[in-house]
Phi, psi and omega in degrees: 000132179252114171294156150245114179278130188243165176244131186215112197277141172267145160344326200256005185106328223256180183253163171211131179247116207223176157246155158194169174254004182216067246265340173299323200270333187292318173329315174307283199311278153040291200250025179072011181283342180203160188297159137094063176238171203270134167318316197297284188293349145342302160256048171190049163267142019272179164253158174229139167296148161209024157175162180197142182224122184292162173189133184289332168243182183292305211287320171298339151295314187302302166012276205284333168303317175278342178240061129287319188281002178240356167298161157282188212264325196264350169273334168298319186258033156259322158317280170326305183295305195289326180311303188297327187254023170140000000 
């Protein structure tokens, strides 16, 4: 099974960073289409996916999620910008 770490800009501007194995349906929970989406992302709906990166275990999506979660804010969309153009 292949995890994915995702990246999600919220309504408010701000990102939110997760794993799942299925990144449509978490998306779905997220944006109140289905249960059980993050609080974080509740009140700050909708979300838009804006990167997702694959990882063959579990523990190597967690890895790169926590030190995604310790970029700054100008390193996230640096990140993003480079996934989206190449």
């Amino acid at each position: 099974m292949a995890y994915v770490l995702y990246i999600v800009e919220c309504a408010d501007g701000t990102y939110y960073t997760g794993i799942a194995t299925d990144v449509q349906r978490r998306l779905e929970q997220h944006n109140g289409e289905k249960a059980r989406g993050a609080r974080y992302t509740a009140a700050r709906r909708p979300v838009t996916l804006v990167y997702e990166a694959a990882f063959e275990t579990r523990s190597a999506a967690l890895k790169e999620e926590i030190r995604i979660k310790r970029l700054t804010r100008a390193e996230k969309e640096a990140l993003i910008r480079t996934a989206r153009h190449g």
